[in-house]
C-alpha positions as CSV (number, residue, x, y, z in Angstrom):
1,X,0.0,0.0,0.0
2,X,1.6,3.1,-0.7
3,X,0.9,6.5,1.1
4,X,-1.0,8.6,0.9
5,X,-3.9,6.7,-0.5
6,X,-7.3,7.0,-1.3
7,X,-9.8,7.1,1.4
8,X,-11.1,3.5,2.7
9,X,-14.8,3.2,3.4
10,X,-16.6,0.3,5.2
11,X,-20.2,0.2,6.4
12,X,-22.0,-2.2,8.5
13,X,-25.3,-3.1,8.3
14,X,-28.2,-4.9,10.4
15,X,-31.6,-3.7,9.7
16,X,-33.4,-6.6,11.7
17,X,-31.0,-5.4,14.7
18,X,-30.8,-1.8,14.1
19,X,-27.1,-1.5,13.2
20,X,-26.0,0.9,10.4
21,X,-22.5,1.9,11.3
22,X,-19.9,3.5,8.9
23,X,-16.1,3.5,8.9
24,X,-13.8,5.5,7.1
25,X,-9.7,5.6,7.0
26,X,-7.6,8.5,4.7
27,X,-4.1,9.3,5.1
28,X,-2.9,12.6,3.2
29,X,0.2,14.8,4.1
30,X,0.0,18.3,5.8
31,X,2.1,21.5,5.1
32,X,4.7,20.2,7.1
33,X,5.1,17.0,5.6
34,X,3.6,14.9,8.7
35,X,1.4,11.8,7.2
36,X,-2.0,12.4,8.6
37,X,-4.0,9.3,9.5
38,X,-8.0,10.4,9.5
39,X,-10.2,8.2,11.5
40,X,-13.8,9.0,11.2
41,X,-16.8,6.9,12.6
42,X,-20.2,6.2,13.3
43,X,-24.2,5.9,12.4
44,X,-24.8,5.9,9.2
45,X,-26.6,9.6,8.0
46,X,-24.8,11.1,11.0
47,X,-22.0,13.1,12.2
48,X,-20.1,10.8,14.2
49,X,-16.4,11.5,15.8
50,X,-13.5,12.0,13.8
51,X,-9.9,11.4,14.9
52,X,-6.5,12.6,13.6
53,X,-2.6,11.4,14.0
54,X,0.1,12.1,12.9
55,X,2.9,10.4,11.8
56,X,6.9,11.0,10.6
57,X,7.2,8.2,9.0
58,X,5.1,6.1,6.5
59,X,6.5,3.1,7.9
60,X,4.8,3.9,11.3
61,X,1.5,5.3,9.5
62,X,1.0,2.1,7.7
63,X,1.1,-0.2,10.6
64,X,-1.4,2.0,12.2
65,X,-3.8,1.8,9.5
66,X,-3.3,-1.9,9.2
67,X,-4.4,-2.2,12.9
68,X,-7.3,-0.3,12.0
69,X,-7.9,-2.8,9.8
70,X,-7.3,-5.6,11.6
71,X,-10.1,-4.2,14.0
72,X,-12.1,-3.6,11.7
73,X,-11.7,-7.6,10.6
74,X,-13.0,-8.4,14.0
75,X,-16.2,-6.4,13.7
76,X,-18.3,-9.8,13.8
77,X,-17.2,-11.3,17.0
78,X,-18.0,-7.6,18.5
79,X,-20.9,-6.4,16.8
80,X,-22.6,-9.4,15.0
81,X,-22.1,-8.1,11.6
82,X,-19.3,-7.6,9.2
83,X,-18.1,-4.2,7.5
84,X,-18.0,-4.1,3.5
């Protein structure tokens, strides 16, 4: 995966069990030249939270996004339902 890269976006959805959840990863460089890892979460259709780090290297950027992943992966045994 090379960085930055194009935004990520997962949702997860359970209508009989009321879950509409959305999940969305970008990484993009500042003015400073700090890789910017953009978290941003939540309902689908609503606000949710956003969270930003920041990174010197794209080594250490793209082992946090791959742990994002990986938790991401796990949304089943937590939730019930898979993200796509």
């Amino acid at each position: 995966m090379e960085l930055p890269f194009m935004p990520i976006e997962l949702t997860a959805r359970d209508s009989a069990r009321g879950i509409a959840r959305r999940w969305r990863v970008v990484v993009y460089r500042d003015l400073f030249g700090m890789l910017l890892v953009e978290t941003q979460w939540g309902r689908i259709g609503r606000a949710g939270q956003r969270l930003v780090r920041a990174f010197v290297s794209e080594d250490a950027a793209l082992a946090h996004v791959r742990a994002l992943l990986r938790r991401r992966a796990g949304a089943v045994r937590r939730i019930g339902v898979g993200y796509a």
